[in-house]
C-alpha positions as CSV (number, residue, x, y, z in Angstrom):
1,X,0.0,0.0,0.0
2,X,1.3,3.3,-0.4
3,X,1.2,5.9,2.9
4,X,0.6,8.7,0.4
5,X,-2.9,7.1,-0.4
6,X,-3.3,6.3,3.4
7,X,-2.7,9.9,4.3
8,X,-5.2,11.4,1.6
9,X,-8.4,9.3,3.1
10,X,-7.4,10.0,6.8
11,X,-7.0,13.7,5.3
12,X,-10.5,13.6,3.6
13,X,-12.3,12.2,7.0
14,X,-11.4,14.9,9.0
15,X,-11.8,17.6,6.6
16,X,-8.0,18.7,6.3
17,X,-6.8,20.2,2.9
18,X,-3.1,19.0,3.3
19,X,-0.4,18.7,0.2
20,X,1.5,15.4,0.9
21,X,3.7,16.1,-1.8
22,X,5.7,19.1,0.6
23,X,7.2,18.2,3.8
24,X,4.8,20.8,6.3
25,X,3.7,21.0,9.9
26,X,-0.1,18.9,9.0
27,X,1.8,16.1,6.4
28,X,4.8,15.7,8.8
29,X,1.8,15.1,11.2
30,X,0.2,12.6,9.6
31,X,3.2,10.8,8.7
32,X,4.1,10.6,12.2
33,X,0.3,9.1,12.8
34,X,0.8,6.8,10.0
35,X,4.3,5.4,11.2
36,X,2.9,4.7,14.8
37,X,-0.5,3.1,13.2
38,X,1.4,1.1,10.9
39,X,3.8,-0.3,13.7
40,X,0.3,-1.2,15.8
41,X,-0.8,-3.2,12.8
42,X,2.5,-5.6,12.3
43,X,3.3,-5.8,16.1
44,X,-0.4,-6.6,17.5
45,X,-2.4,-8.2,14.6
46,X,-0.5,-8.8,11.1
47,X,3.0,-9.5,11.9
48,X,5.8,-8.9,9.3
49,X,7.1,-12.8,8.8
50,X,10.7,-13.2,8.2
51,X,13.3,-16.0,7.6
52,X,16.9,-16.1,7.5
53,X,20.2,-18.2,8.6
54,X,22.2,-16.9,11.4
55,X,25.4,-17.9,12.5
56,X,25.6,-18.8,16.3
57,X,29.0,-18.5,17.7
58,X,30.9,-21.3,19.8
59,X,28.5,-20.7,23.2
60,X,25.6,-21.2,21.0
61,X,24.4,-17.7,20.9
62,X,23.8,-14.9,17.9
63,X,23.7,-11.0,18.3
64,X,20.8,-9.7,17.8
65,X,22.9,-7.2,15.6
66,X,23.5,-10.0,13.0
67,X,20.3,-10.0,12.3
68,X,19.0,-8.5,8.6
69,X,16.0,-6.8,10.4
70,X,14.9,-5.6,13.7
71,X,13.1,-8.5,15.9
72,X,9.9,-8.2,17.5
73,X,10.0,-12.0,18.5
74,X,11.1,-15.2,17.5
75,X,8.7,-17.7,16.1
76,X,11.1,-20.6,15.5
77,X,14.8,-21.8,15.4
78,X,15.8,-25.2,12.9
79,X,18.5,-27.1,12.2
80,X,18.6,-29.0,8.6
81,X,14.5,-28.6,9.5
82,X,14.4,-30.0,13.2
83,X,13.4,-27.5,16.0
84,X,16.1,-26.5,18.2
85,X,14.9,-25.1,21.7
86,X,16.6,-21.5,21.9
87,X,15.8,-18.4,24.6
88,X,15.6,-14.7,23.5
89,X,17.6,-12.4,25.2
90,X,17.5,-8.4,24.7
91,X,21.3,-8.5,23.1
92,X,21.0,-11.9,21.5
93,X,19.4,-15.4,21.1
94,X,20.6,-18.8,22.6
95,X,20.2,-22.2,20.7
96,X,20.8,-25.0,22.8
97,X,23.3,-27.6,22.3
98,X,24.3,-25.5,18.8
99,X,28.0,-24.5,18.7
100,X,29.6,-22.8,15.2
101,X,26.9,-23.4,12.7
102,X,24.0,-21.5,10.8
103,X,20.5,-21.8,11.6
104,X,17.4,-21.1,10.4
105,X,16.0,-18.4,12.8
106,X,12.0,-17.2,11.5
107,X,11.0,-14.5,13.0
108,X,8.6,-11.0,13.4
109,X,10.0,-7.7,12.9
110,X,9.9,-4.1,13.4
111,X,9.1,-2.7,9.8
112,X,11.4,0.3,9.2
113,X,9.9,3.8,9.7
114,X,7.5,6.2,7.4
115,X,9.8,8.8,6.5
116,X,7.5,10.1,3.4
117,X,4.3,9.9,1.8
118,X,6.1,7.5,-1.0
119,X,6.4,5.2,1.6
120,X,5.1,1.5,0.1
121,X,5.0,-1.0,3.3
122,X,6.2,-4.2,2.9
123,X,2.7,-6.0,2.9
124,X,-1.1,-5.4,2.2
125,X,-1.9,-7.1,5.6
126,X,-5.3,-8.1,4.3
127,X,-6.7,-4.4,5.1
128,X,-7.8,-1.7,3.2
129,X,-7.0,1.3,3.0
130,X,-10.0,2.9,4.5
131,X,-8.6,0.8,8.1
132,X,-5.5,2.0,7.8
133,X,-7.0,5.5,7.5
134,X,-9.3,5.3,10.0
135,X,-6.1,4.6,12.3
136,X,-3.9,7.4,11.0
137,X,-7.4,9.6,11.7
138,X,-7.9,8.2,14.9
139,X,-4.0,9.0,16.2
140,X,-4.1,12.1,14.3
141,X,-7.2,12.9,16.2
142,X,-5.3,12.4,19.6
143,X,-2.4,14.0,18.4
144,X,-4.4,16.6,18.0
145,X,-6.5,17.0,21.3
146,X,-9.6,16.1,19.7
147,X,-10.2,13.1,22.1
148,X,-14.4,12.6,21.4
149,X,-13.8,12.4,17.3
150,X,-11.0,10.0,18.0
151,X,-13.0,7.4,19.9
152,X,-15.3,7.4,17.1
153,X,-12.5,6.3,14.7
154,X,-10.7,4.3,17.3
155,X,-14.2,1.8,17.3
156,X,-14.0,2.0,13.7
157,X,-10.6,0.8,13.2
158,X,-10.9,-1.4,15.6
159,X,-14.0,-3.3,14.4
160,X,-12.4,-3.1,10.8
161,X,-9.0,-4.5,12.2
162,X,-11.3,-7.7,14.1
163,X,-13.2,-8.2,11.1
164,X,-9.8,-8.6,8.6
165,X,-8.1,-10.7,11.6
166,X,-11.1,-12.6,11.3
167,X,-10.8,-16.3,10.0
168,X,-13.0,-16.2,7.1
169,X,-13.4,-20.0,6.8
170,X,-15.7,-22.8,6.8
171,X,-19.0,-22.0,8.8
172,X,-20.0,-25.6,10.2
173,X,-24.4,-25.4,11.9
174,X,-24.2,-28.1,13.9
175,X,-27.0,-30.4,12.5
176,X,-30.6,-29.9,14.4
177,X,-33.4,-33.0,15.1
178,X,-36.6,-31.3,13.3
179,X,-38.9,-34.1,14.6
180,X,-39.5,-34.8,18.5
């Protein structure tokens, strides 16, 4: 998705003529809005997925500095495709019983920050763009001091955001006895 889009239909909900395209005090304001709703979104409900081999040193541990991205947390650890029990630590990661070799470590990460309205994040999440609006609205709305019109946002990116999280699968009705 890109934030410049985002930042238009938050705009156009609150009634703000703002030009996206210069860097002033209302669009560096709804950037700001847009970076902290965007990092709600990947750490809380659609985490950014990511997979890579680390090296982990002779005690069995890798900096979290070696790592391509920043972590949020780790999902899993593997060896040739085996599960290797490992600990997260805030400087690095511990894989037991694994001394001088790579492994696979998956894991969720910290998306880097909205800098600009060209800004194109790294997944669609499964949301539109009207959500993702209604959040930027909603913060902006806080940001702002406007505390009643952001409640009325917040419940409607909130009930947006449940109803994309939703599983959208199979609805099973139990089966009923229509004669007694």
């Amino acid at each position: 998705m890109l934030i410049r889009n985002i930042l238009k239909k938050a705009a156009a909900m609150l009634g703000e003529d703002i030009d996206f395209d210069t860097v002033t005090d209302g669009a560096a304001d709804f950037l700001q809005c847009a970076d902290t709703v965007y990092n709600e979104i990947t750490s809380e409900y659609f985490p950014l997925l990511f997979e890579e081999d680390i090296y982990f040193d002779y005690d069995g541990r890798a900096a979290m500095s070696g790592f391509s991205k920043k972590m949020l947390y780790a999902v899993s650890v593997k060896f040739s495709g085996a599960n290797v029990k490992y600990a997260v630590f805030p400087s690095d990661i511990y894989a037991e019983s694994m001394r001088s070799v790579y492994l696979t470590v998956r894991y969720a990460y910290v998306p880097a920050p909205i800098e600009s309205a060209d800004y194109i994040t790294e997944s669609d999440f499964g949301i539109t763009e009207r959500t993702f609006a209604l959040g930027v609205a909603c913060e902006y709305c806080l940001m702002k001091g406007m505390f009643n019109e952001s409640l009325v946002y917040d419940k409607r990116y909130k009930d947006s955001l449940k109803s994309a999280a939703r599983k959208h699968g199979e609805i099973k009705v139990k089966g009923r006895n229509w004669l007694r």
